[in-house]
N, C-alpha and C positions, 0 to 999 in steps of 0.2 A: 332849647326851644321850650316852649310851653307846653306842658301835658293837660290839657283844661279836661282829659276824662278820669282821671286821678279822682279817688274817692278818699276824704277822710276818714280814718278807722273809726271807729265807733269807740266812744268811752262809757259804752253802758251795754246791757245784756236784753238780745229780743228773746221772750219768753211764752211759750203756747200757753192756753186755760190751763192743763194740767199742774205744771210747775210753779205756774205764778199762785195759780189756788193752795199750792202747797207753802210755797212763799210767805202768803198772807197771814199764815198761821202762826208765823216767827212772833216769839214776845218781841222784838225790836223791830219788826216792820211795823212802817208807817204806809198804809195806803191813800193816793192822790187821785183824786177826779179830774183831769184838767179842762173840762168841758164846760159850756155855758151854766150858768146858775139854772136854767130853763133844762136844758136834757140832764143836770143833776138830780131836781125834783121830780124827774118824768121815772128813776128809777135809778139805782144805785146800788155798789157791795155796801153787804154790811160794816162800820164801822171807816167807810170812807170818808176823807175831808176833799171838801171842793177849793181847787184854787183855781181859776179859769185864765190858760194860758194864753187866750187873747185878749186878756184884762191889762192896760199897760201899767197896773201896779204888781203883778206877776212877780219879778225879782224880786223887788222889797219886799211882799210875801216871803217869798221861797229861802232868804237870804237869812230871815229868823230861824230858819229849821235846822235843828241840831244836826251836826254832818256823822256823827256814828249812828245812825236810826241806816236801816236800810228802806229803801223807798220803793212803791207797786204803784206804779203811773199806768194810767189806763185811759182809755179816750173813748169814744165813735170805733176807728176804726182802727187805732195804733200810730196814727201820721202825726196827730198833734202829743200825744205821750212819747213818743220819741223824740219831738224837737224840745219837749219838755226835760226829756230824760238829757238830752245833750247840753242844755243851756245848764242843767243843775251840776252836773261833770264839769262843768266850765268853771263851774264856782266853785270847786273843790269836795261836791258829796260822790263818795267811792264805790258808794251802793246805788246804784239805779238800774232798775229791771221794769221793762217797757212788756206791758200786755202786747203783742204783732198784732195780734188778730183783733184787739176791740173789745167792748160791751158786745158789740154786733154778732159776736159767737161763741159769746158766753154760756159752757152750760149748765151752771151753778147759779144758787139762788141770787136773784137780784130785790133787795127792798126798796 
């Protein structure tokens, strides 16, 4: 029979402010914004690049990104940086760690 409440596992890591902020400090992290260009320039981490994951050139973006960088995807609220972090695991990058909580409850500096 079909078990349609079956969840697939997760191929990336949810991460509160504390660890992700520790994260971001790595010389090989690479930090992503995946939010609109618009909530990008409304405020952002330091040294973030924006690729907006409702942009339909998203992949081919993502696709040029060297897969040993470890990656700190962040969104709004965490919803869109985990389906970020899940499409980038699909393509073969082994490091994806997703902000859970968001910008939204950020307690470190934002520029």
């Amino acid at each position: 029979m079909f078990n349609f409440f079956k969840t697939k596992p997760k191929n990336y890591i949810d991460l509160g402010a504390e660890e992700f902020h520790k994260g971001m400090q790595e010389k090989d992290a690479v930090i992503l914004d995946v939010r609109t260009a618009g909530e990008f320039n409304s405020g952002k981490f330091k040294g973030a690049r924006n690729i907006d994951i409702m942009h339909p050139n998203f992949v081919n973006q993502v696709k040029n990104l060297p897969k040993d960088k470890k990656y700190y995807i962040y969104c709004r609220s965490g919803n869109r940086s985990g389906q970020a972090c899940e499409i980038m695991a699909d393509m073969g990058f082994e490091s994806t760690y997703n902000l859970a909580s968001g910008i939204m409850r950020w307690p470190f500096e934002i520029v």
